[in-house]
Structure formats: C-alpha cells, structure tokens
C-alpha positions, 0 to 999 in steps of 0.5 A: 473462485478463490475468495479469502474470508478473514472473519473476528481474527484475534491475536495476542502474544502474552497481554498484547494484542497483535492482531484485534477483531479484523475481518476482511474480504478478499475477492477471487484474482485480486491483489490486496496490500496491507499496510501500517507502521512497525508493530501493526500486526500486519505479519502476523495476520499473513502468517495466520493466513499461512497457518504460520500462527494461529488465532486465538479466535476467528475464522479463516475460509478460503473459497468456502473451505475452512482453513481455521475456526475455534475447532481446528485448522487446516496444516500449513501445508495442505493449505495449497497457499504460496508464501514468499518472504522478505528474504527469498529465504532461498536453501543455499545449499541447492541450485536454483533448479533444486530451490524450484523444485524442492517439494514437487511430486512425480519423476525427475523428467517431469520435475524438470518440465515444470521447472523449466515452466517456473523460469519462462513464468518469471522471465528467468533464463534457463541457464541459470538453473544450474546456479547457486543462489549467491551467484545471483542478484538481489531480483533474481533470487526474489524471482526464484522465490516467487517460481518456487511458490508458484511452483505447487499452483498454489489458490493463494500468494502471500509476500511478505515485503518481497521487495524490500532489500531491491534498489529503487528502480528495480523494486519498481519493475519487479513490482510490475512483473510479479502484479502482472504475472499473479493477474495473468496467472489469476491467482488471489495475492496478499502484500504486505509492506510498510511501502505506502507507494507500492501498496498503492501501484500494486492492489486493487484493495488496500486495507491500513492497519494500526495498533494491531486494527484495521482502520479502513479498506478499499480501493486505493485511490478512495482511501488515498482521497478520502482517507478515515482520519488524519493518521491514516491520511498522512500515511498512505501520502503528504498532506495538508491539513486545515482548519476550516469552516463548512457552509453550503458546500464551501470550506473557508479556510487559510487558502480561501475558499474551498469546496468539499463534496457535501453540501448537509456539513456545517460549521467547524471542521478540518480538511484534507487536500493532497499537495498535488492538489494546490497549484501555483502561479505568479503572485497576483491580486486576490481574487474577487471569488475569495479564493486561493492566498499568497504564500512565499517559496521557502525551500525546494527539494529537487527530485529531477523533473519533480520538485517538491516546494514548501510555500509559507503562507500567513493563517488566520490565528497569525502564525505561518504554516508550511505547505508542501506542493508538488512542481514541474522541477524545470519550472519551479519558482526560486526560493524566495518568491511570492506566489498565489496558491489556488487549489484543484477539485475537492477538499475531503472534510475529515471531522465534521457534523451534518447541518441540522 
C-alpha cells in the first residue's frame, strides 16, 4: 500500500515562502490534483515529492519509508517515483524506443520486451519505436513520457501540467486515458494544474492552494459545493454570490427565498449557488412562496448545445447585478427577454454564525 504522507512542509526561496506549513494525506491507488493560481507553490510542493527541491522543514513518508525529514533524504532516484512534465522533455537525440528505455536494467533482448510493454500500456503502436520525437504529435510524445516513468514500475506518478500545450479536445481524451491506465495500473498519482476543470474530472482529491498554503482538501465535488471561502469558490468554477439573511433553514436573498443545509445559522451572511443551479422560465407572477425573481437576458454566449445567459435582475440595495446561468443553447431565451429565475437544491452559506 502506497500512501503519501506530506507532514508541516515549509519552503522558502530567499524571504518568500513558496510552500508554507502543508500537510497532506494521499491514500494508496488514488488520483490527487493540486490546483491554485500562478505562484501558489504548487511546483514546487511536486518537486519536493520528487526530491527535485527540498524542504527547509517537514516530512515526506511514502508508504511508511521516509523520504525526507530534518535528518536527511532520500535521492530522487532511488525514490522509485515517475515524474512526467509540462513538456514531455523527451531526449531528442534517441528514438522513441531509446527515450523508453533510457535507464532500464538488464540486456537488450529484455529491454526491448518491456518496451514493447510500455507502448501497448499506452495505446502506442509498435511501429513507432523506431521514431524520433519530432516526427511525433503533441499525444503521442506525452504518451512517451508517461511510458518512460512507467517504465521503472514506479510507487508513485507525479505530472506536472502534462496536458497543457494539447488541443482542447485531445486534452480531454488523454486525460481519460492516462486517469484510466494509473487506476488500472494501481499506482498513487499526483497532478498538478491551473486547469479547475481537469482537476475535477480527473481525482478523487483535489487540495486548492493559494499563497504557497493549502486552503482546503477533498473530494471534488465537496469542495466544488461547499467550497471554504469566496476565493476558492470562484476558482475551482462561476458562481454567484449574495448577500443574504439566514433563518430557519432559508436564506432571504435577491433571488428570494433559499434554502441552505443548516438549519442553527442566523442572520446575515453571503451564499453561494453555482450557475447551473438556477433555472429559467418564462417571466410569470411572483410566486406566493416568496421564491425566485424577474431578471432580463442581457447577453448569451453561445457554446453549441451549451450557453451561457447573463440575466439582469434588480437587488434590494437598488443596483442591478449580473448572473451567469447555464442553458440548453437550442432553447435559450433571446437577448432581451424577461424571465423568472428559480433556483435548485441548496445554497452553501459561506460566512455566517450559529444562532445562539
């Protein structure tokens, strides 16, 4: 069982911290991304797993083995952990059956075995170990990359914005692929990536770091719904925010009345919907129940079946305020129009206190 154990890790380059007091747990076979803005320190933590950079303080345990502690550190080499970066960083000078098997132990009859293994492992045909990298798209040198750290059976993948320099759509699939082969392969996987969407197809843990601090840790659908603060909200997605009045399990706000999970909060606060939590109807009556409000359409941006509406609606400090809100695009409302907003499921409160 390989479970990563980052414990009180401190970094700092010159005065700046780049990676301040983090501690982390990352169970055996599951897939991690670590996600925040340019400068987060998120780099810098993957190339202290790696043994790239060291800690000025901390531990690092990999399947109870220490990798790094205030009395030294394992090599990165005998770290038996894969590492893939931004660029493949493929030798151009060796085919890539070379690039694969740069490194590997034993006799050339053997080497080329394994190889072979390597290419099936990441849908490669076995045709192409006879190339040079240049003579090779943008996935396949990435799936190179990922054959030659797979290539040492490694207890650990680390990939550092491997998908960043892909087309849209092949980002997409191999995402898919490589998330489907390290679960198959049963291997402890770390990403990082400034991408909010790929962190959240991709793990099963996603941890958000800002300032060189984690912020917040867990599955990702919980840190999507119930994100710690607005900053990190408003990172991992679009959201909308308002101000609003708790009482007995209903927050009073500009779109009515809404209500939120706990039912001990009350009196001011702010919540949190997601746009594809409000939902759009022909403009009718206020409802009796003192839910939804009127808004107009005031721009649409058009994504194929996908749109999404920005909808005008008044507040009660007698500005306006712009929602975004996520449609079918076949049915979307024209600019212009007046609908009633109505909203799905819970509010998250992000700032508020108990009742007494």
């Amino acid at each position: 069982m390989n479970t990563l154990e980052l414990h009180a890790l401190h970094k700092s380059f010159g005065s700046v911290p780049a990676v301040d007091n983090i501690s982390l747990s990352l169970p055996a076979g599951s897939r991690t991304a670590i996600v925040g803005p340019s400068g987060s320190g998120k780099t810098t933590l993957l190339r202290m797993i790696a043994g790239f950079e060291f800690p000025d303080s901390g531990r690092i345990t990999l399947n109870d083995q220490v990798l790094v502690d205030g009395r030294g550190a394992v090599p990165a080499h005998q770290r038996l952990i894969g590492y893939v970066p931004q660029d493949g960083a493929l030798f151009p000078h060796l085919s890539v059956a070379a690039n694969i098997g740069f490194g590997l132990p034993g006799k050339q009859a053997a080497k080329q075995s394994r190889i072979a293994e390597l290419l099936d492992m990441v849908a490669l045909d076995a045709s192409l170990a006879a190339r040079w990298p240049h003579e090779l798209s943008g996935g396949q040198q990435q799936r190179v990359a990922l054959a030659r750290a797979l290539a040492q059976r490694p207890r650990l993948m680390l990939l550092d914005e491997p998908f960043s320099a892909l087309d849209t759509g092949l980002r997409a699939s191999m995402r898919k692929a490589v998330a489907r082969l390290l679960a198959d392969a049963g291997i402890t996987s770390v990403l990082v990536t400034h991408d909010q969407a790929e962190a959240l197809s991709f793990a099963d843990q996603l941890a958000v770091m800002r300032q060189g601090r984690l912020i917040q840790a867990g599955a990702p659908l919980e840190l999507y719904q119930r994100p710690r603060d607005a900053q990190t909200a408003m990172f991992l997605g679009d959201a909308v925010l308002l101000p609003a009045q708790l009482d007995n399990g209903m927050a009073n706000c500009d779109l009515g009345l809404v209500p939120v999970r706990d039912h001990s909060l009350k009196g001011p606060a702010r919540i949190m919907l997601r746009p594809e939590q409000l939902q759009l109807s022909a403009d009718a009556p206020e409802a009796g129940d003192g839910t939804g409000c009127v808004g107009v359409v005031s721009d649409c941006d058009f994504a194929g079946n996908t749109c999404t509406l920005s909808i005008r609606i008044a507040t009660a400090s007698g500005a306006e305020q712009l929602l975004p809100v996520r449609s079918s695009g076949l049915h979307a409302p024209q600019t212009g129009s007046r609908v009633r907003v109505t909203t799905l499921g819970h509010a998250h409160v992000l700032d508020a206190q108990p009742a007494n």
